[in-house]
Backbone bond lengths (Angstrom), bond angles and torsions (degrees), N, CA, C in turn:
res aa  C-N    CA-C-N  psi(-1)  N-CA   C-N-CA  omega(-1)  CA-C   N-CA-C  phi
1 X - - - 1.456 - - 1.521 109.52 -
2 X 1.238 117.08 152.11 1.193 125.23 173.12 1.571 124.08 -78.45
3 X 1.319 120.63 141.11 1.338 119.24 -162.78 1.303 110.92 -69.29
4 X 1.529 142.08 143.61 1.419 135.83 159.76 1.044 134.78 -152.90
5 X 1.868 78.49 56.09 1.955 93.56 171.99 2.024 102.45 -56.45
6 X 1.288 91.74 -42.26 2.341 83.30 -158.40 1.803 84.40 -69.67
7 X 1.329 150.99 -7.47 1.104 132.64 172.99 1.474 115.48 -60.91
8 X 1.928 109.07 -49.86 1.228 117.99 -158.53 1.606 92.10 -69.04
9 X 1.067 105.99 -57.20 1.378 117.68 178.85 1.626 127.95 -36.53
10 X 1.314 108.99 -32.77 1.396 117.57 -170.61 2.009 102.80 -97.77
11 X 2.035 112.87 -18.39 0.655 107.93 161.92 1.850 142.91 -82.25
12 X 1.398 84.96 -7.11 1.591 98.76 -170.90 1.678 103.83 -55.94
13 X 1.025 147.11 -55.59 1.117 141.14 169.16 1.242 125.66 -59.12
14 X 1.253 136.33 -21.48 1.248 134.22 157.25 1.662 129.70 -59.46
15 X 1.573 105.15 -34.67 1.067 114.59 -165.66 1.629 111.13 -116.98
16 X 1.708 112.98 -6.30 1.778 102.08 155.08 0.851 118.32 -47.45
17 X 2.011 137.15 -70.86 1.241 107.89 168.46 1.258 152.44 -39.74
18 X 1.167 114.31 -0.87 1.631 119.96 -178.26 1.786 101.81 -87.76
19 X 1.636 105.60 -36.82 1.581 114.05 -138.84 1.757 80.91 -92.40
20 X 1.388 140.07 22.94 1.110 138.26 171.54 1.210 126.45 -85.95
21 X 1.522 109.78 -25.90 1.161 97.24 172.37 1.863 117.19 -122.56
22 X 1.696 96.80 55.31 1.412 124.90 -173.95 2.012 92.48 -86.16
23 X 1.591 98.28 170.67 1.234 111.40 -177.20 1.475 125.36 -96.46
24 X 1.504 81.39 -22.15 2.278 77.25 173.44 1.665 80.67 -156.21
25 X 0.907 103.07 167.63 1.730 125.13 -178.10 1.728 105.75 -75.51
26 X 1.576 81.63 135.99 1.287 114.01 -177.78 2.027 126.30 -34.47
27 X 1.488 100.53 -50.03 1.335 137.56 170.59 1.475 92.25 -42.08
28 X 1.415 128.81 -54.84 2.028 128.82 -151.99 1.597 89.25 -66.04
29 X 1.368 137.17 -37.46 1.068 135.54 -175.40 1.671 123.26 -71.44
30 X 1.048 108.42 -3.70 1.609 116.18 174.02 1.456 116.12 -106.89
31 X 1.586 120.24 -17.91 1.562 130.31 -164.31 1.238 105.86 -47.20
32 X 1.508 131.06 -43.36 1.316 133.42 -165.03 1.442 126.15 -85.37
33 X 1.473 119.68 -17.84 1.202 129.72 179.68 1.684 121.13 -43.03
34 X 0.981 103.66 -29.24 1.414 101.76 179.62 1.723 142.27 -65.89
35 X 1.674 92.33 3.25 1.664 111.05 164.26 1.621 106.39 -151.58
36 X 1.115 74.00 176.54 2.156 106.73 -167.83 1.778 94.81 47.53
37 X 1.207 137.32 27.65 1.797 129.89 162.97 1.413 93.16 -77.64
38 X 1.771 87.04 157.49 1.703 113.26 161.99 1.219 94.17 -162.56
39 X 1.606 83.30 137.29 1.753 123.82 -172.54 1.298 94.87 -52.23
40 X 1.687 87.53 129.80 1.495 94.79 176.59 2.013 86.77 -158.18
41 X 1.938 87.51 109.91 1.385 104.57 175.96 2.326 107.64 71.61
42 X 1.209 115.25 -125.29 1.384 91.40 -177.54 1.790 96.00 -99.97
43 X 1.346 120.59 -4.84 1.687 134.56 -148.22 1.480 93.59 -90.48
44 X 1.499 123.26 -172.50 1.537 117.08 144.54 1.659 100.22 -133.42
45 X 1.202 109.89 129.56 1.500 111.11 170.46 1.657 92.55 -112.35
46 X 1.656 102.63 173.72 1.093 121.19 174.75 1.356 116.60 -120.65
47 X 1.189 100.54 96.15 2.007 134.38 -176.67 1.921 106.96 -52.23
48 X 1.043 88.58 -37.66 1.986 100.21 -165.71 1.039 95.78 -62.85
49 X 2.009 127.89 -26.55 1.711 117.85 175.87 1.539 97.84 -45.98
50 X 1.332 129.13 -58.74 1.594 118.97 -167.78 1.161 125.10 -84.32
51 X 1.365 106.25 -0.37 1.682 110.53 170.51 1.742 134.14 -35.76
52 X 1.170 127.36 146.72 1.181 130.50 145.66 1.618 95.03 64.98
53 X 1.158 120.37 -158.35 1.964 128.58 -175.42 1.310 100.11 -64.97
54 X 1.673 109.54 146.54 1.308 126.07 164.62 1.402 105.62 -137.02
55 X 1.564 107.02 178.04 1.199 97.10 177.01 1.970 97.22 -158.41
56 X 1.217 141.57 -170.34 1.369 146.14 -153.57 1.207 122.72 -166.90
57 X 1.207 97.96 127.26 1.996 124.06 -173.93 1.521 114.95 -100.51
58 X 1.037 151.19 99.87 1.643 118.36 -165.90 1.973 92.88 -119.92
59 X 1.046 110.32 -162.74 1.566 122.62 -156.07 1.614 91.76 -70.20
60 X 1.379 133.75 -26.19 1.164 114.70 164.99 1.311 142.33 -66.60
61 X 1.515 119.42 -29.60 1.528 120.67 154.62 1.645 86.32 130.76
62 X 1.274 134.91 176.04 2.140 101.36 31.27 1.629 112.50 -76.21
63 X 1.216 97.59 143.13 1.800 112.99 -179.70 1.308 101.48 -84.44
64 X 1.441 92.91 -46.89 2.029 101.24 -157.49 1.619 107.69 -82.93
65 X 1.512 128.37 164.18 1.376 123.78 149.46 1.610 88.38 94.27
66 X 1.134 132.44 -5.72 1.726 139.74 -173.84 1.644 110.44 -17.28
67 X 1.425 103.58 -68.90 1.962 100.94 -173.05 1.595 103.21 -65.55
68 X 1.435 129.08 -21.10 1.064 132.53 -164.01 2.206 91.36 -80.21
69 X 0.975 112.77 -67.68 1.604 123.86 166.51 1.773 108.35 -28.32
70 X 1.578 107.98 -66.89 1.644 109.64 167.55 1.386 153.72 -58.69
71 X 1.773 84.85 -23.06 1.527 117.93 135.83 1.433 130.22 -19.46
72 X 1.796 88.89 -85.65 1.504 116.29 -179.27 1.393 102.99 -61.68
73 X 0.995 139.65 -62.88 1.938 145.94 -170.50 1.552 76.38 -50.96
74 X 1.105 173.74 -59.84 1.645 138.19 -90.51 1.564 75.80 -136.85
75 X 1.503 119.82 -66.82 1.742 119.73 179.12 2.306 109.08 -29.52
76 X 1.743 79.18 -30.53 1.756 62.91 -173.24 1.243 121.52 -122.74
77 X 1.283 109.16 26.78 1.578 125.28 153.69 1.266 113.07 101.88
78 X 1.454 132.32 27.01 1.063 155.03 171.11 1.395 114.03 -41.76
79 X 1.089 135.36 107.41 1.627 117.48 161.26 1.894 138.96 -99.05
80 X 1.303 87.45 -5.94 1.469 100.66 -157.92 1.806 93.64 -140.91
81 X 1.575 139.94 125.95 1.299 120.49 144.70 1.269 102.20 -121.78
82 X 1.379 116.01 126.77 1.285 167.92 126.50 2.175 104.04 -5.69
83 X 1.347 143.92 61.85 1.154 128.19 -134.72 2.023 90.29 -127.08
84 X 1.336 123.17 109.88 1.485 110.18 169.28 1.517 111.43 -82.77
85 X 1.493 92.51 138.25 1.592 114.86 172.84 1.489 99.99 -67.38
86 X 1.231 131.75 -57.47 1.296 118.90 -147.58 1.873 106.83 -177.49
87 X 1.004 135.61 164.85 1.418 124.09 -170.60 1.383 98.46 -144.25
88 X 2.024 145.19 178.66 0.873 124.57 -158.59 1.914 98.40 -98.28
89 X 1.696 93.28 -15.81 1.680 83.63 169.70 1.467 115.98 -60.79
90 X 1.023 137.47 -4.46 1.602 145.88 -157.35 1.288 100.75 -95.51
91 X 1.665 125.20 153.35 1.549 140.22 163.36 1.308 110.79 -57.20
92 X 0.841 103.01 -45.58 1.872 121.60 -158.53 1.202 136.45 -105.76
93 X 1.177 134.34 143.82 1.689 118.27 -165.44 1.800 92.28 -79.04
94 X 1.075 118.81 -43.27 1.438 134.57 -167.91 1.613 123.65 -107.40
95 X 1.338 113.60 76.38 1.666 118.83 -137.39 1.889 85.56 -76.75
96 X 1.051 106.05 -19.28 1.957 81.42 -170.20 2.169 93.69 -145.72
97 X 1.083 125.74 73.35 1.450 131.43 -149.51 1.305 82.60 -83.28
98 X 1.192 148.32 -133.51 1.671 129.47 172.30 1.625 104.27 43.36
99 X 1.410 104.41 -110.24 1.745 119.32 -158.46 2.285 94.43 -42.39
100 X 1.146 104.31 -26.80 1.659 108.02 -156.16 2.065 82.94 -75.47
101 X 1.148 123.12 -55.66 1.123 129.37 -167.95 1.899 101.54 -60.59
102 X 1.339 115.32 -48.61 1.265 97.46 -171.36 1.569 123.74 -94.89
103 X 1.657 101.84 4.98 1.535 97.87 150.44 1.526 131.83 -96.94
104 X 1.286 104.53 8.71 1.019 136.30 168.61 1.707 112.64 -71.39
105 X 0.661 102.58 -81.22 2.115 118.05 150.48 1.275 110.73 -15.55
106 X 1.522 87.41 -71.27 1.933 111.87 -163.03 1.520 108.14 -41.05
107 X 1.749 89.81 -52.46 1.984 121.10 -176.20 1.476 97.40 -51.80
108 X 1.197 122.87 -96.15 1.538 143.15 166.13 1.983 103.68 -1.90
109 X 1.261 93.86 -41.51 1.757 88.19 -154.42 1.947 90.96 -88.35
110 X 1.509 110.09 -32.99 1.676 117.69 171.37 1.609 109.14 -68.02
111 X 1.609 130.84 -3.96 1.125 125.96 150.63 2.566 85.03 94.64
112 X 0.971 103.20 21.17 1.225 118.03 178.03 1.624 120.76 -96.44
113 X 1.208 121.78 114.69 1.169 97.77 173.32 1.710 134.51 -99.47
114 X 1.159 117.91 164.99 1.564 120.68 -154.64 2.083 99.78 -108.71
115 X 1.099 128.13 121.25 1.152 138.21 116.38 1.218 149.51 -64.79
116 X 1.124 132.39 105.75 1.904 136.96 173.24 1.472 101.36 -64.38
117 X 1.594 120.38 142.90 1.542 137.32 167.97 1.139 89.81 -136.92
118 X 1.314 107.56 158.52 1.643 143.37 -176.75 1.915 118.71 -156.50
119 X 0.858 91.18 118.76 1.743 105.00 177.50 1.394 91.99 -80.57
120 X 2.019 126.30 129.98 1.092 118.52 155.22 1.730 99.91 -97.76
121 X 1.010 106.54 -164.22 1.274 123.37 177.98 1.540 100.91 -130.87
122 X 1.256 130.75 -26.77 1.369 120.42 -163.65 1.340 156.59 38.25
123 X 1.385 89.33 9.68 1.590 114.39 141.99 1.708 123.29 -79.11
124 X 1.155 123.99 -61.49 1.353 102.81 179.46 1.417 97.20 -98.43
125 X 1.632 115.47 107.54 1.372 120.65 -165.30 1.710 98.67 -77.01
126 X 1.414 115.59 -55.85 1.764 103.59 -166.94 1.655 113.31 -70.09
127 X 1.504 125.63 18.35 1.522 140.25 160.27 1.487 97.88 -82.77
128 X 1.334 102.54 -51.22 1.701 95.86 -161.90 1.445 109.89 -69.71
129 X 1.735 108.35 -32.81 1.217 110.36 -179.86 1.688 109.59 -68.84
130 X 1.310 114.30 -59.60 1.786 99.95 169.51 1.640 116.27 -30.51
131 X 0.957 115.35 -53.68 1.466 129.01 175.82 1.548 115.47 -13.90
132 X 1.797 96.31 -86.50 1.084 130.62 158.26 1.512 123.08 -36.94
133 X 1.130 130.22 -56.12 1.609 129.68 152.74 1.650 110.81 -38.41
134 X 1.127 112.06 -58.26 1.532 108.20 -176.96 0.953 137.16 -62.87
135 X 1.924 118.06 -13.19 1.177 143.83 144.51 1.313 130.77 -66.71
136 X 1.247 118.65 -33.55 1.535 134.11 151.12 0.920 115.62 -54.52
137 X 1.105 124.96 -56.08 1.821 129.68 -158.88 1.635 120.59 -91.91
138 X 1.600 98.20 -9.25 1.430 121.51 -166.26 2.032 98.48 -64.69
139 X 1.584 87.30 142.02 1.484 83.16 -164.04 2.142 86.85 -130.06
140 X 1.163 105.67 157.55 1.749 105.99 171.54 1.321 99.66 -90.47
141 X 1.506 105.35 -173.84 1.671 125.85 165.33 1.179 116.52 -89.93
142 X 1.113 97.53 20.97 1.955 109.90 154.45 1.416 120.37 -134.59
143 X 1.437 119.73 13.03 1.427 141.03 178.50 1.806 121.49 65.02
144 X 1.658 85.83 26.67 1.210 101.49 164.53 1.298 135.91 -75.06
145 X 1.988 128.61 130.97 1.058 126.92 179.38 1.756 127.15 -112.58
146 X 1.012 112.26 150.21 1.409 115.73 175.50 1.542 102.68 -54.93
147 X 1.390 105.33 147.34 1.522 123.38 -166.88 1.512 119.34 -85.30
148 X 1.657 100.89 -16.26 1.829 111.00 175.46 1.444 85.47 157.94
149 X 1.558 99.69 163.44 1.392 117.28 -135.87 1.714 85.76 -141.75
150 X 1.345 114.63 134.55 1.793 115.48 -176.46 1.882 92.69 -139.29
151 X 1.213 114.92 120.14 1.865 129.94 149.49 0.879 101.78 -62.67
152 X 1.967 106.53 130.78 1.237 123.00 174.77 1.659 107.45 -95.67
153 X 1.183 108.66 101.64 1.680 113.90 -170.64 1.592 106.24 -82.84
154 X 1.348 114.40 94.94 1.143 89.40 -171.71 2.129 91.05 -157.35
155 X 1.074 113.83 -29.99 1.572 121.53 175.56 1.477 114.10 -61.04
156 X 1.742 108.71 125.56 1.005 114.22 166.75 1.885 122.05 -91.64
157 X 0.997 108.96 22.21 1.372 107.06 -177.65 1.598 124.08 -21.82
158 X 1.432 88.26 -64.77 1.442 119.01 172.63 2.185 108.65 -73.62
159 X 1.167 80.99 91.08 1.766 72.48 175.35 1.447 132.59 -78.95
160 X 0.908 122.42 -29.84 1.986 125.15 162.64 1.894 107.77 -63.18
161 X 1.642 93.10 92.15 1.393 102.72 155.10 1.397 139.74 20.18
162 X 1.218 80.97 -100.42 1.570 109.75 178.89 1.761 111.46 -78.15
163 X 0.916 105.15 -9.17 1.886 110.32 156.38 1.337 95.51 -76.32
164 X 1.517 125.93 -43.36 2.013 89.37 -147.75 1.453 71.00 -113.34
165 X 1.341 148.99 41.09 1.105 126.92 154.69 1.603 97.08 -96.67
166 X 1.619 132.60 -22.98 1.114 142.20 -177.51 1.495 103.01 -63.29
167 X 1.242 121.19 -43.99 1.554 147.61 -132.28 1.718 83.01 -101.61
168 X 1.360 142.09 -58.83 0.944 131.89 -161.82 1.408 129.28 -94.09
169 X 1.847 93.01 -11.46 1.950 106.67 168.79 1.464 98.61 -87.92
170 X 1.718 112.67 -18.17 1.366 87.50 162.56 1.627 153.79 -76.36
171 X 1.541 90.35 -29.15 1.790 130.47 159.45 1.504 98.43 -46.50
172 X 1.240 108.17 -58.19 1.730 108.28 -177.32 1.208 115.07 -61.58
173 X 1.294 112.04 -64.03 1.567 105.55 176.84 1.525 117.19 -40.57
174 X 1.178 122.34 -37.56 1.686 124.41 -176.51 1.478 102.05 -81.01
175 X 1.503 136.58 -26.24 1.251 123.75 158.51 1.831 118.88 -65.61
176 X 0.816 134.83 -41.70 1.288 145.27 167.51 1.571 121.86 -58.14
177 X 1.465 101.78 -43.45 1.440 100.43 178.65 1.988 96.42 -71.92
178 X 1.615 129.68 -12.80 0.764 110.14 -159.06 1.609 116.17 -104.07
179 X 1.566 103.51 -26.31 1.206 136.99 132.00 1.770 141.39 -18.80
180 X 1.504 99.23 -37.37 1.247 116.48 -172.31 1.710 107.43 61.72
181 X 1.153 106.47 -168.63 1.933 114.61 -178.45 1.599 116.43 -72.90
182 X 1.373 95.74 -43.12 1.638 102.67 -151.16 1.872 106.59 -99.30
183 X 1.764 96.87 28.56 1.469 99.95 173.07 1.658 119.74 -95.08
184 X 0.857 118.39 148.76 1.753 107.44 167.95 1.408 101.21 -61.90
185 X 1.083 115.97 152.09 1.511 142.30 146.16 1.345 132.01 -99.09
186 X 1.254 157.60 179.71 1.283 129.96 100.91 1.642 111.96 -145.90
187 X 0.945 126.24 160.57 1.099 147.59 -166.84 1.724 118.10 -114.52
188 X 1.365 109.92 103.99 1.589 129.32 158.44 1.473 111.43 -78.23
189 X 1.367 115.71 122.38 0.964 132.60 -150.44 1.870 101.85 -151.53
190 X 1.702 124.73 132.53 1.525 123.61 171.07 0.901 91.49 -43.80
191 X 1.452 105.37 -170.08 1.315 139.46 -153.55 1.331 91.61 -100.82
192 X 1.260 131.42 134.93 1.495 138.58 -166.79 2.132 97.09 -83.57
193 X 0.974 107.26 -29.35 1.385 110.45 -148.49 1.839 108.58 -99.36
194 X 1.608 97.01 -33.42 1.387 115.66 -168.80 1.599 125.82 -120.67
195 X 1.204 106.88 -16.75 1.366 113.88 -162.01 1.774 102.71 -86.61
196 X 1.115 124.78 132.67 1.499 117.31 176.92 1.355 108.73 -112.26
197 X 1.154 135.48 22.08 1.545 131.35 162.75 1.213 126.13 -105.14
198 X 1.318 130.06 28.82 1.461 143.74 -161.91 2.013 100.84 -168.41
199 X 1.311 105.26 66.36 1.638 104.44 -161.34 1.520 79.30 -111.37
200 X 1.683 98.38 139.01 1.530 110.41 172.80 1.783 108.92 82.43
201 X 1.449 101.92 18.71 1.864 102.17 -179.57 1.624 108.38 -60.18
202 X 1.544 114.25 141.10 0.967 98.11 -155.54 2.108 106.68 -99.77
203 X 1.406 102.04 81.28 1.773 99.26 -176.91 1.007 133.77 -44.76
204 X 1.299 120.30 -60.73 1.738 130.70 167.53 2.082 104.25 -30.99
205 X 1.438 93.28 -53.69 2.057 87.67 -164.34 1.922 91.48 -73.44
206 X 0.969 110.92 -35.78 2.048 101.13 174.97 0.703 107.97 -61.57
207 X 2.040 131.68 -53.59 1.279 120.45 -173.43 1.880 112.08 -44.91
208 X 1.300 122.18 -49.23 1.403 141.60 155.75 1.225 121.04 -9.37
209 X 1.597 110.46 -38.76 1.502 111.07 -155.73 1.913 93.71 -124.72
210 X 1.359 118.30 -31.17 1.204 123.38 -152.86 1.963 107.87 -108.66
211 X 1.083 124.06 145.65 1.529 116.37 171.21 1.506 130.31 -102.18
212 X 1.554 105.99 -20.73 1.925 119.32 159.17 1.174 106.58 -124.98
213 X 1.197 114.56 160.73 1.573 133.66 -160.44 1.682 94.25 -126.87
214 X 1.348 114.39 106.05 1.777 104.70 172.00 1.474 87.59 -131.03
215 X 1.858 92.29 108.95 1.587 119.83 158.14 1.328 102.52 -65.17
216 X 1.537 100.79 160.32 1.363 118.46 175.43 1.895 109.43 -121.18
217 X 1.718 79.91 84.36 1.490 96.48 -147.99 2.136 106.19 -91.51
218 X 1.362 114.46 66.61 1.533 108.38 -153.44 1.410 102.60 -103.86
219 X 1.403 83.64 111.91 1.746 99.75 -179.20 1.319 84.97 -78.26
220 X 1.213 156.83 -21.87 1.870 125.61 -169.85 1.534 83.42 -81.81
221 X 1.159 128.61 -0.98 1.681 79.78 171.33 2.166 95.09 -116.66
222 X 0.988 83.06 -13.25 2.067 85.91 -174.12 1.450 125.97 -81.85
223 X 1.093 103.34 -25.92 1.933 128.80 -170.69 1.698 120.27 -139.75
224 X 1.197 92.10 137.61 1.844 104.53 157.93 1.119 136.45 -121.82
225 X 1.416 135.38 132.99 1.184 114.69 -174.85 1.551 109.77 112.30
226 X 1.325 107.37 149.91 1.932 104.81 163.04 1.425 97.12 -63.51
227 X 0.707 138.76 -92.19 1.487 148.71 -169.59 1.508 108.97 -16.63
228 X 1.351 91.44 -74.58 1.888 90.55 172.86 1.140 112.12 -31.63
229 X 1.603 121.77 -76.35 1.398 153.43 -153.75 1.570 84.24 -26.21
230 X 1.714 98.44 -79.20 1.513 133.60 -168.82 1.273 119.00 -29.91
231 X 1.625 111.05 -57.52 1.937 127.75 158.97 1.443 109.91 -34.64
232 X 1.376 122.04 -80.68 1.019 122.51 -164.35 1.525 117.29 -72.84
233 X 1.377 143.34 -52.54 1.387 131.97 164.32 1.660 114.50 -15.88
234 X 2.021 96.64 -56.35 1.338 114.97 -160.01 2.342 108.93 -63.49
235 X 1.307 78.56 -33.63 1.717 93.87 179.37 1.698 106.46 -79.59
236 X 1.565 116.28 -28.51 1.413 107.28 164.17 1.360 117.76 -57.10
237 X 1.507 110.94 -53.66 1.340 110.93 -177.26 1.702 117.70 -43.31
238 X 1.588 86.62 -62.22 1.798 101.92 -166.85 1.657 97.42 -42.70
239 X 1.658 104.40 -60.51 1.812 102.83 -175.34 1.510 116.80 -22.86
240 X 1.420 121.05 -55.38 1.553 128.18 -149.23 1.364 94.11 -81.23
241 X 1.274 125.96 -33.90 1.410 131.07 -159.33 1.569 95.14 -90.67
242 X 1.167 125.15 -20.92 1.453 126.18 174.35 1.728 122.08 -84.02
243 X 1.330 83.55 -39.50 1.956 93.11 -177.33 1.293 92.81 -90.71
244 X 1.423 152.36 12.91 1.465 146.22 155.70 1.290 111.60 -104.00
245 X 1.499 131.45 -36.77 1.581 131.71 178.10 1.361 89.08 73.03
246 X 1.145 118.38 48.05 1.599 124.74 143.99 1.492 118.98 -149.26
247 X 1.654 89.37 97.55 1.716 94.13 -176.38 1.411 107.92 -73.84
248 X 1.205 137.66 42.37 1.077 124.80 -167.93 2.004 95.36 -146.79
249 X 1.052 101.98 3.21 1.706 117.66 -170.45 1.588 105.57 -58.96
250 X 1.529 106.20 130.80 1.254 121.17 -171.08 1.851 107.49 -69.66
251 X 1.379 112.87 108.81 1.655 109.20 171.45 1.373 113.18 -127.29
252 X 1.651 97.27 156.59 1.280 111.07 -169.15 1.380 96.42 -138.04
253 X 1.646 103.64 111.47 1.448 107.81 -169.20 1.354 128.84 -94.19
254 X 1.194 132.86 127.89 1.355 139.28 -162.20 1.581 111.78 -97.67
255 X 1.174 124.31 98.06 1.662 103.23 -140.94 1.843 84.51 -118.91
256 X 1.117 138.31 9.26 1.631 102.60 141.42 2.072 90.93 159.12
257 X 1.358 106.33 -149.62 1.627 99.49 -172.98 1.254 90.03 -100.94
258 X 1.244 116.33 152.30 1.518 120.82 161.89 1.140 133.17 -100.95
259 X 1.133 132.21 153.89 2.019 151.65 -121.61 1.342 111.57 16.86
260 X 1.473 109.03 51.31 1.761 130.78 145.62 1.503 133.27 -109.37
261 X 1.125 120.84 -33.92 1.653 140.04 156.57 1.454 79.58 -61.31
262 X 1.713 91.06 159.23 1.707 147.00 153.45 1.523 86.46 -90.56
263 X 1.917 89.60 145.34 1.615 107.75 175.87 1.573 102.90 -55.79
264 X 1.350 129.56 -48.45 1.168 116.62 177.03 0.970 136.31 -68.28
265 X 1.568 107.80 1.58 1.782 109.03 172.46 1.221 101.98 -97.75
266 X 1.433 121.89 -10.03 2.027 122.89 -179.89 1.829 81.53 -99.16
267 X 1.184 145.83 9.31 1.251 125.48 177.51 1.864 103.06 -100.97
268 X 1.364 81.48 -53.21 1.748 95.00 175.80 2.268 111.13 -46.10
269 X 1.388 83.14 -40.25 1.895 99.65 -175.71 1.459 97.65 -54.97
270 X 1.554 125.81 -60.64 1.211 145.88 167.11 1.137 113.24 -35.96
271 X 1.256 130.35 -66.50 1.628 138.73 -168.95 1.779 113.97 -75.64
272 X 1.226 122.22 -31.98 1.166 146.54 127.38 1.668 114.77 -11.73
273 X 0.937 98.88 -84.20 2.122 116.61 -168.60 1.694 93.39 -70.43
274 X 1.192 136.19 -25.80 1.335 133.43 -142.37 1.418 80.17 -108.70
275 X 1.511 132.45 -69.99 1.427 140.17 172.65 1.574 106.66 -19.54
276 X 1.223 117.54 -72.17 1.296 120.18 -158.04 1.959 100.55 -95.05
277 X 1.018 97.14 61.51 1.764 105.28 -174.07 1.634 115.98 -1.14
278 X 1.416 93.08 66.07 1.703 91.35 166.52 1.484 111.51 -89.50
279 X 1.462 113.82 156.09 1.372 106.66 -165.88 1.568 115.05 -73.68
280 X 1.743 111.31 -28.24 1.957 102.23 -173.27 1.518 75.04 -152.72
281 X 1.387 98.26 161.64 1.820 125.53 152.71 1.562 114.08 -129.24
282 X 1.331 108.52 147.76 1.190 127.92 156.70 1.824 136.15 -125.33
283 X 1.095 94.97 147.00 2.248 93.61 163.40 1.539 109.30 -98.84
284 X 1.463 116.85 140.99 1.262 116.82 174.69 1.427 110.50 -96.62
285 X 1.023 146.74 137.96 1.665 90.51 -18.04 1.664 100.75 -142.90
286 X 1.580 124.40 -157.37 1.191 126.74 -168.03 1.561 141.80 -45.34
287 X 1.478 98.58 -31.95 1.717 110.84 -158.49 1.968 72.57 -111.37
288 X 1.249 147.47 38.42 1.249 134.43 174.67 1.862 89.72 -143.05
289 X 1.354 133.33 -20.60 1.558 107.49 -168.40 1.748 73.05 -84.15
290 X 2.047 72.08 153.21 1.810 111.09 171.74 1.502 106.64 -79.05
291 X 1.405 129.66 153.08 1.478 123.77 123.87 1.672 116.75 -0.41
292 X 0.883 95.35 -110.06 1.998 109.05 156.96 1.865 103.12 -1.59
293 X 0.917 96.16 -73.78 1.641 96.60 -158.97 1.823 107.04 -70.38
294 X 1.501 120.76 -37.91 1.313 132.18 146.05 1.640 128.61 -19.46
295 X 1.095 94.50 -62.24 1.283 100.96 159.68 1.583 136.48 -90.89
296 X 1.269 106.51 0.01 1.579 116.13 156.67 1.767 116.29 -75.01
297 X 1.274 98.72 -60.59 1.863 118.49 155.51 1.724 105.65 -31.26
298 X 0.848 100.23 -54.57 1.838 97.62 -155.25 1.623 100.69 -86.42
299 X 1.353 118.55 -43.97 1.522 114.06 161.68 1.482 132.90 -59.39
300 X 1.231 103.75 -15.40 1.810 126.10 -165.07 1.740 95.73 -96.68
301 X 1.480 112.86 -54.70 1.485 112.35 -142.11 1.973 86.72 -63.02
302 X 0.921 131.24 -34.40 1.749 99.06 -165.70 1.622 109.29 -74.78
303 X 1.421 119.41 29.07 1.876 119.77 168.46 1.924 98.49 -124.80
304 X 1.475 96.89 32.22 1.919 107.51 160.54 1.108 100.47 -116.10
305 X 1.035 121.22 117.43 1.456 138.21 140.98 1.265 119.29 -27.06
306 X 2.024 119.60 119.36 1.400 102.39 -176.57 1.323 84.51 -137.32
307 X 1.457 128.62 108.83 1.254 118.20 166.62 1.517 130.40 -83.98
């Protein structure tokens, strides 16, 4: 990753006024840094949040049955769930605050760790930004917090380009300045290789702001075949690591919907991400992997790279 001490630095004044009307002080979000980090750029984040298997919750649920759900993720080698608070189609900054807190717990107590995502829309930017704070700052009934926090870059609301490419390094910058350096990030991002509605995304200034890169890399809809599967994952990877000039860039691969691939197209996805040392993969998302695919995941994930 690229270094960005003069970023944080050049943002601190831009973004006090924003961080005023936050819920607890800025400072509670840095307390922990001081173990399990690795240097990443001049900062240390902690990479192992995206390590190895993941898996995904989004605003639809399941809500109910929670330890029974954390259960299942932990039996099959789960390390990381991936859980959205809320998206900009949503009422609420915090679509299910309850169920979010006690899988939160649930996660934590299965030795799992928890990420918050958020879909902006980037049209009404200081919504998305409240949003985003409330996902950060979000605490359980045991004063539990999410482990790092990843934007789902992916809404065209805003259709002129280079507006919401303005619109969303700006969102970032106000997460980061709020964040401080030494937080995880990560960044959901199209499909680097395939997607044509996000032309001219701007990588180099995300790489800048963000510390993992999770493409939205879906061979059920891009590829067939082992072979296919295998090509394209493998050309996602190479892409990001090429348009950043860091072959060494932390990814977390999102490799398509689940119980739609053939085992050998979730084997190829696997062999793929593991080849080109990305740090974790996942299927989107939870209440959709098969039996079948479970056990492709859970036999596969120790040939991912988790540094």
């Amino acid at each position: 990753m690229h270094p960005r001490k003069t970023l944080v630095l050049l943002l601190s004044v831009s973004v006090a006024f924003a961080l005023t009307g936050c819920a607890a002080p800025v400072t509670s979000l840095t307390e922990h840094t001081s173990e399990g980090r690795r240097t990443s750029g001049w900062v240390a984040a902690d990479l192992d949040i995206y390590g190895g298997l993941g898996t995904w919750i989004d605003v639809y649920g399941p809500w109910k049955h929670i330890r029974s759900h954390v259960r299942k993720m932990q039996s099959n080698g789960v390390r990381t769930l991936y859980l959205e608070t809320s998206s900009y189609k949503q009422p609420r900054a915090i679509l299910h605050p309850d169920a979010v807190g006690r899988y939160i717990e649930a996660a934590h107590a299965a030795g799992i760790e928890v990420v918050a995502w958020y879909n902006p829309s980037f049209r009404r930017l200081q919504r998305d930004w409240r949003r985003v704070q409330r996902a950060i700052l979000f605490r359980s009934p045991q004063g539990q917090r999410f482990d790092s926090f990843a934007l789902d870059i992916e809404a065209t609301v805003v259709p002129d380009i280079d507006r919401r490419n303005r619109r969303m390094l700006r969102l970032s910058d106000w997460i980061r300045g709020l964040v401080g350096p030494s937080y995880t990030l990560g960044a959901i991002i199209p499909d680097p290789t395939g997607s044509t509605y996000w032309l001219g995304f701007p990588y180099k200034r995300v790489d800048r702001r963000y510390d993992v890169w999770l493409p939205m890399s879906y061979f059920t809809y891009r590829a067939k075949g082992y072979h296919g599967v295998y090509r394209f994952v493998s050309a996602n990877i190479r892409a990001i690591r090429r348009v950043t000039g860091d072959p060494r860039a932390p990814i977390h691969v999102i490799g398509g919907i689940a119980g739609v691939g053939s085992t050998r197209e979730v084997r190829a996805f696997l062999r793929a991400t593991g080849r080109a040392e990305a740090f974790g993969a996942s299927l989107y998302d939870f209440p959709l992997t098969t039996k079948t695919e479970w056990m492709s995941l859970k036999s596969m994930v120790a040939g991912i790279t988790s540094r």
